[in-house]
C-alpha positions in Angstrom: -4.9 58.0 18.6 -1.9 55.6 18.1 -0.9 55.9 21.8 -4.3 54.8 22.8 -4.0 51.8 20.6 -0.9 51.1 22.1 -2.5 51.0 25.8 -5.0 48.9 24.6 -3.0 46.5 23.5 -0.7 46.5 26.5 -3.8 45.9 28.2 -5.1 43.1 26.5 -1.0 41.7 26.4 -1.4 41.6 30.3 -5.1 40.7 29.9 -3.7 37.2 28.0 -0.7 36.9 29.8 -2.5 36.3 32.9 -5.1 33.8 31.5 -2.1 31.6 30.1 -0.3 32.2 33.7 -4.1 30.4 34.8 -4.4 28.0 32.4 -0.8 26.4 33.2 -1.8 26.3 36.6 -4.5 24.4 35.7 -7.3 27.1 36.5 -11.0 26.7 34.4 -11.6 30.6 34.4 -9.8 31.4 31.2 -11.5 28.7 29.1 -13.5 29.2 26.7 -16.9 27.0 26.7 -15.8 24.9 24.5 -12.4 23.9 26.4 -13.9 23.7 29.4 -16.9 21.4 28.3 -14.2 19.4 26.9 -12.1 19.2 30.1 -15.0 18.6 32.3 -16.1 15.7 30.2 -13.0 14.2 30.5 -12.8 14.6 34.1 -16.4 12.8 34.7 -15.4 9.8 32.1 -12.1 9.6 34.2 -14.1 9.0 37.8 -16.6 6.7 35.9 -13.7 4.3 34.6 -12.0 4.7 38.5 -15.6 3.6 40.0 -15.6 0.7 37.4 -12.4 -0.5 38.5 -10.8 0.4 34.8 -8.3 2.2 33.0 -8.5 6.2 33.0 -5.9 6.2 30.0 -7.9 7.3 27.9 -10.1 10.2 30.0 -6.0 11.8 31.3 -5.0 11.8 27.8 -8.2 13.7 26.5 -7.7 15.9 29.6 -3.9 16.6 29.0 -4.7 17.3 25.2 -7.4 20.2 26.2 -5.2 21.6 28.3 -2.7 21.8 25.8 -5.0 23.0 23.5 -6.2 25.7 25.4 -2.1 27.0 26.1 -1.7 26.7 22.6 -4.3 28.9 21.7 -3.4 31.5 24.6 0.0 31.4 23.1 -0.9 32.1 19.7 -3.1 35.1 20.9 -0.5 36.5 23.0 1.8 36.6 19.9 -0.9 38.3 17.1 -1.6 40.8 20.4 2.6 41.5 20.6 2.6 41.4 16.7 0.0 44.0 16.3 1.7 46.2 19.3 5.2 45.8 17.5 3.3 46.8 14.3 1.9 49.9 15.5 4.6 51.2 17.4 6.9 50.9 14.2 4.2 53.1 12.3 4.1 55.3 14.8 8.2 55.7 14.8 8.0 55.6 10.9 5.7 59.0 10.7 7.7 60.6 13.5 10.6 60.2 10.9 8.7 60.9 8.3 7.6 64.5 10.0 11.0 65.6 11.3 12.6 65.0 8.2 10.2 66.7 6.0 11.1 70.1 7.9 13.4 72.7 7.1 15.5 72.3 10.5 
C-alpha cells in the first residue's frame, strides 16, 4: 500500500510542478476561480484606464500581485506534496529496518 501512496504522490508532485511551470509563464489554466476572476478583473480595469487616457498603475500592480499569489500558493503545495512523499518514504525505510532486524539472521 505504501508504494502506491508513493506513486500517487509522484504524480500529483509532477501534476503541481507543471501547473507552477504554467503559471510562471503566465498561462490561466492552473488558476483557480478565484485567481483567475481576480486577474481578469484586473486586466479589463487596465484597458478601461488605457481607453480613458489614464494611469494603469494600479490594474498592473493588482495583476502582478495575483500572479504572485497564485506561484505562492503552487509553491507551498508542491512542498506539503514533497513533505508528505519524504514522510512516507522514511516510514516505509523505518519498518523495513524495523522487520530485518527483528529476525534471527
Amino acid at each position: 500500500m505504501r508504494n502506491a501512496d508513493i506513486r500517487r504522490l509522484d504524480r500529483e508532485i509532477q501534476q503541481t510542478t507543471r501547473k507552477l511551470a504554467a503559471v510562471q509563464n503566465r498561462e490561466l489554466w492552473p488558476l483557480d476561480g478565484r485567481e483567475r476572476r481576480a486577474i481578469l478583473a484586473a486586466a479589463t480595469r487596465g484597458s478601461v484606464a488605457v481607453v480613458r487616457h489614464k494611469s494603469t498603475t494600479r490594474a498592473d500592480n493588482k495583476v502582478e500581485t495575483a500572479w504572485t499569489s497564485a506561484e505562492t500558493r503552487l509553491n507551498a503545495e508542491l512542498t506539503a506534496l514533497q513533505t508528505e512523499r519524504q514522510r512516507i518514504v522514511n516510514e516505509n525505510a523505518q519498518g523495513k529496518a524495523a522487520k530485518k532486524s527483528s529476525g534471527w539472521w
